[in-house]
N, C-alpha and C positions, 0 to 999 in steps of 0.2 A: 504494500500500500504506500511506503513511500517512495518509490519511484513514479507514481501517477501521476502527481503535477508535474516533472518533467516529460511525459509521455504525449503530455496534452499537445504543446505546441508540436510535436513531431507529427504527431496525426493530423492539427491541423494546417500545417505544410502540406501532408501528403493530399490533403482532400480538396486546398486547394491549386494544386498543379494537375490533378484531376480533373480538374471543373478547367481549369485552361486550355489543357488536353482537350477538352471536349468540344470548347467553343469554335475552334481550329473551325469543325465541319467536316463533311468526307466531301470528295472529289465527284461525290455524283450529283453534288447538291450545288457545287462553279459551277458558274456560266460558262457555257462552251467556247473557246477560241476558235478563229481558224487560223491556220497556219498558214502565212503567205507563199504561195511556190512561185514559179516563173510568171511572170510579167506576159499574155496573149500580146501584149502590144506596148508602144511608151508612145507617152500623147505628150507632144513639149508645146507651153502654155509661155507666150512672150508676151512678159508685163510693162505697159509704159505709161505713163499719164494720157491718158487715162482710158484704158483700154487693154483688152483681150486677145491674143493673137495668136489663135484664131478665135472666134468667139463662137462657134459652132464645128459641132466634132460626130459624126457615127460612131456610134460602137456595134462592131458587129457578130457578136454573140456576148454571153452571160461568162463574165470568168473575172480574173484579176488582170486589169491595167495601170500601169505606171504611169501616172502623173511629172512631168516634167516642168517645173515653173523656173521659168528666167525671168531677172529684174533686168529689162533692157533700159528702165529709168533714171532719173534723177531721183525719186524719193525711194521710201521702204517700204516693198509690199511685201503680201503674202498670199496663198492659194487656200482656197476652202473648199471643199466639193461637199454636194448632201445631194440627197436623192431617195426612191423608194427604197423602203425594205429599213429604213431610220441611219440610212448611210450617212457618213460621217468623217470627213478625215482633213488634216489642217497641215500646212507646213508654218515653219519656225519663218519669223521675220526677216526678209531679205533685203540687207543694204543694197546701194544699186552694186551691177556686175555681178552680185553671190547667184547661184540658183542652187535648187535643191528637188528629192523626188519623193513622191508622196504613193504607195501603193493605196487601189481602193479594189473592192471586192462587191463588182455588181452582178446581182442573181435576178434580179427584178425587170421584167421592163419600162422602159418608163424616159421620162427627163431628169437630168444630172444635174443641177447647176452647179458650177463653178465661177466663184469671184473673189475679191480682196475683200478680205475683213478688216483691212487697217483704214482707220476714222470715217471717211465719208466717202471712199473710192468706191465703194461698190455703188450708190445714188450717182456719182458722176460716168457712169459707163461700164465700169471695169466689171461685168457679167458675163459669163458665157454659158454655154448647155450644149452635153452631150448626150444624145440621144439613142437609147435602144429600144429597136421596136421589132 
């Protein structure tokens, strides 16, 4: 009996890194990813004050396309694409000269847009839309 008040805190360690353990979750209950493979295509997207180029694009089946945005301007842009299916995907801020590439993963058919999300470029022009039908 006197070892029990030492015994207490050991138990309740144990019970809870158990309960931590648990909150973890199992892997069936993540959201699924998917795993980007090869690129069907690369779509390069030339950004300038204020405008898109090109600002219309086909896609001609359901798969993964690479996104290519170049800042061929004087300010900082960036690319955004959204679309059906709750698509979603953004690149990082490009000074002028930087580009960069954005994989997106369309299953849906439908209209893509893509435009700048930096301040007020996307109301002066800078929209474009790729369309799968």
């Amino acid at each position: 009996m006197r070892h029990l008040p030492r015994l207490v805190p050991l138990a309740a360690l144990a019970a809870l890194a158990l309960t931590v353990a648990a909150c973890g979750g199992s892997k069936s209950s993540a959201p699924k990813k998917v795993v980007p493979g090869k690129p069907i295509q690369e779509i390069s997207i030339e950004e300038s004050e204020f405008k898109l180029d090109p600002s219309e694009v086909e896609l001609g089946r359901a798969g993964i396309y690479r996104f290519h945005a170049l800042n061929a301007g004087k300010k900082v842009h960036a690319l955004r694409i959204v679309g059906p299916g709750h698509v979603s995907a953004l690149t990082a801020k490009l000074k002028p000269g930087q580009s960069t590439t954005v994989d997106v993963i369309v299953r849906k058919k439908g209209t893509y847009t893509y435009f700048d999300p930096v301040a007020d470029h996307k109301k002066k022009g800078m929209v474009g839309r790729a369309l799968l039908g």
